[in-house]
N, C-alpha and C positions, 0 to 999 in steps of 0.2 A: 504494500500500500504506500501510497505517496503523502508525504508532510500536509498536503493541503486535503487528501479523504480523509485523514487520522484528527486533522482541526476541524473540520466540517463533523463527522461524528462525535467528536470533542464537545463543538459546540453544541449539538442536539441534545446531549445529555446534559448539558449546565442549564438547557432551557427547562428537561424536562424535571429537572432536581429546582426550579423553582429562581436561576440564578441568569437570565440570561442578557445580562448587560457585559458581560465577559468580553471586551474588545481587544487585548491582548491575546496572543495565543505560542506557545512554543515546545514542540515534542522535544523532550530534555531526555529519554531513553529508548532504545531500541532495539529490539531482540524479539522474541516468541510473543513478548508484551512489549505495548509501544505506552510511555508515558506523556500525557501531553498535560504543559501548565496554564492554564486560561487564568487570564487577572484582566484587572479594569483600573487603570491608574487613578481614577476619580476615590480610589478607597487605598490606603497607606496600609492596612489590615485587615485580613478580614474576608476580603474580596475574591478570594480565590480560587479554583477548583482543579483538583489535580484530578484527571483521568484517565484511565490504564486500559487498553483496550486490546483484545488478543488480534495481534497482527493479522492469524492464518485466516479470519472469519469474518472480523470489524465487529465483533462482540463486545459492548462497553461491562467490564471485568466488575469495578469500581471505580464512586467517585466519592473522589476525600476529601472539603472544607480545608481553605489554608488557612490558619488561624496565621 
């Protein structure tokens, strides 16, 4: 999968977790699990959503609140 279908799923899960002002986005890991970090400068904390999504399939794994 390519950096921009892993933020595009990225983002679809921030929307559906409630969070979708997410206008930053960056796959920070990549392997079997692709980790991508979605933030929104407008929030110094708080703001952010890490999601892990299985490379082989585009299955959103988890998504974890960045405190």
């Amino acid at each position: 999968m390519t950096d921009a279908e892993l933020i595009a799923i990225a983002r679809s899960a921030g929307s559906d977790a409630g969070r979708p002002s997410t206008l930053d986005a960056e796959v920070i890991g990549r392997a079997a699990e692709a980790e991508v970090l979605l933030s929104d400068p407008k929030y110094a904390r708080g703001g952010g959503l890490l999601v892990v999504i299985d490379t082989a399939t585009g299955t959103v794994l988890r998504v974890v609140p960045q405190l």
